[in-house]
N, C-alpha and C positions, 0 to 999 in steps of 0.2 A: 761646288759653288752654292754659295744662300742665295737663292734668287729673290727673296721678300719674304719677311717677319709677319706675322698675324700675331693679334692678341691686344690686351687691355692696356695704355698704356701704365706704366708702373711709376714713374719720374720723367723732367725735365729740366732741363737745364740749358746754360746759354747758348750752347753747342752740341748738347747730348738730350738725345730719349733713351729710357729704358720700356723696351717692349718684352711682357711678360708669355714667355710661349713655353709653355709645357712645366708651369711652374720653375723655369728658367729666366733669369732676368737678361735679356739678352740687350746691351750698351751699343747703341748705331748713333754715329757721327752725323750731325745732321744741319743743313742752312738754317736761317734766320725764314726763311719763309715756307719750310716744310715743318718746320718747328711748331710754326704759329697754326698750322693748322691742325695739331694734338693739344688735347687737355685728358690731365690724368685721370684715369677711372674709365674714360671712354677707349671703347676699341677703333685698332687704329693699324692699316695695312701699309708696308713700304716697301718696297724695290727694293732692292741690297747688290750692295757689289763688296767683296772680301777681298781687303788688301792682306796679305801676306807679306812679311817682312822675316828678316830673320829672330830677330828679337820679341815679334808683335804680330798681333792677327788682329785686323781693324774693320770692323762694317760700317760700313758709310750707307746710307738711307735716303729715297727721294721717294717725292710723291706722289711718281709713276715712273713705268717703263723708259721713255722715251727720256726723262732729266737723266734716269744709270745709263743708256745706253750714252749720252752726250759724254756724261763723266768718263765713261770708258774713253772712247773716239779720243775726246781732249789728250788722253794719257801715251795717244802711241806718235804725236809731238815729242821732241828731244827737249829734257830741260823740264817738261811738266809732269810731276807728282800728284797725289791723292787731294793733298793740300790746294791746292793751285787748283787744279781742276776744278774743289768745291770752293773755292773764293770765285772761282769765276761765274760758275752757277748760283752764287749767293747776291753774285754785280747782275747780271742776264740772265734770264730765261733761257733753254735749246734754241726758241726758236729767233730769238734777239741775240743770239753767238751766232747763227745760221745764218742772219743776214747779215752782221758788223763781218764775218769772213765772206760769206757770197761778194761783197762790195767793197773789200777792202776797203773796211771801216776801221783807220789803226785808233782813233782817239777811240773809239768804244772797248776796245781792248786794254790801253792803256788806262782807262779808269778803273781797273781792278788794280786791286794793292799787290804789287809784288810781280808786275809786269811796267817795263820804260818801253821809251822806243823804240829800238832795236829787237827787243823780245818781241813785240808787238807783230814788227816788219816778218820776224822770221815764222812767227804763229800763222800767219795770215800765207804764207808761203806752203806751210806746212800742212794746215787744216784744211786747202781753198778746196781738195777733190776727196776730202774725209766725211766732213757732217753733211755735205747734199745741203738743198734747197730749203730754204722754210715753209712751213709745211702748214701752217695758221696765220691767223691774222695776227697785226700787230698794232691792237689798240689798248689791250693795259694786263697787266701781269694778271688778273684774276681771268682772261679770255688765257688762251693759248698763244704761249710766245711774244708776249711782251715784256718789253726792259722791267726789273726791279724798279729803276728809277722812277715811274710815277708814282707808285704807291709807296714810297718809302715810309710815309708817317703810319699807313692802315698796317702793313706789314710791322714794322715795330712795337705800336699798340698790342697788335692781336699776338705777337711773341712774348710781350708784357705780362698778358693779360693771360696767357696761356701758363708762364712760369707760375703763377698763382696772385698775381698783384690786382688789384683794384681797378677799374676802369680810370679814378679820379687821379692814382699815382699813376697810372701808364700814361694818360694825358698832360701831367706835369715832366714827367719824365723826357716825353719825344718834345712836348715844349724846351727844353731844357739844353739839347742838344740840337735843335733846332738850327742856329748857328751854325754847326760843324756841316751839316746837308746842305744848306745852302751857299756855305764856300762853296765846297766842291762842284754845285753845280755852276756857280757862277766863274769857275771854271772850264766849265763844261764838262766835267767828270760826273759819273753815278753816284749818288751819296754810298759812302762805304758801309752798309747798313750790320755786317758781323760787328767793326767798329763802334758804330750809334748805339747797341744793342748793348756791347760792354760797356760803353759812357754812361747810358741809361741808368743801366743797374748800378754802378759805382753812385750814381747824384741818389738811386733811390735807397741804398745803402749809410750812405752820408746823413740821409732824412732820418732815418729810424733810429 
């Protein structure tokens, strides 16, 4: 197993880092908010978990301990894959999945793309004596264990901003899609920020 990458990072992109280790460009799968915290040329340490597939060997990347260990945990649920696991860590924090299953919280589950309500009901059945207690507070994504959801503009900016774009295009850009987060939440859902992040880029694509 890769337990964590070291090195400078080499690339970015919407979904992907490349971390340069041993004159290796080594390609890890990564959130919208582990993302945002790499800019290229700087060194930059991640967690790693390797999926194996029969066709594919995939490193997915967090940034730390505690988010691989969740992605694990989420995977030994029936029905949740690699995929899923990191949409959900891209919707919550560990420690905001921690407490939406401690409390059978189903709407907090259901605001990740690619889980209804029935998936929800059985996650929350399945996970409630897996991930344990939250373990931090839960005042905003930049402390420990708080939902994605309030930061969702500071989090898009700095993934923006971190792909190589301008402070003045990342700030038109999360304007832009601004819309689409606020449905959702006046739904009551987590703005879907992998989502906002590809909208982003396509209006800032559109510009140039």
């Amino acid at each position: 197993m890769i337990a964590f990458v070291s090195g400078p990072v080499a690339a970015l992109a919407p979904t992907t880092a490349v971390i340069e280790v041993g004159g290796i460009g080594m390609a890890v799968q990564c959130t919208p908010h582990t993302l945002a915290g790499l800019r290229v040329g700087k060194e930059a340490r991640l967690a790693t978990s390797l999926v194996v597939r029969e066709d594919s060997l995939t490193l997915y990347g967090f940034a730390d301990d505690d988010e691989r260990q969740v992605f694990e945990l989420l995977q030994t649920a029936s029905g949740v894959g690699p995929r899923l696991a990191q949409a959900m860590l891209a919707t919550h924090s560990p420690d905001a999945l921690r407490l939406a299953v401690s409390t059978g919280d189903e709407k907090a589950l259901t605001a990740v793309s690619g889980i209804g309500k029935k998936g929800a009901q059985k996650l929350l059945l399945e996970l409630k004596d897996r991930l344990g207690e939250p373990v931090g507070a839960h005042t905003g994504r930049q402390g420990v264990g708080a939902p994605v959801t309030s930061g969702w503009r500071d989090q898009l900016q700095a993934a923006l901003i971190g792909l190589g774009y301008a402070s003045r295009e990342a700030d038109e850009a999360v304007n832009a899609v601004a819309p689409q987060a606020e449905a959702a939440v006046a739904e009551g859902a987590a703005p879907p920020v992998p989502q906002l992040l590809r909208a982003a880029l396509q209006t800032l694509n559109r510009a140039r």
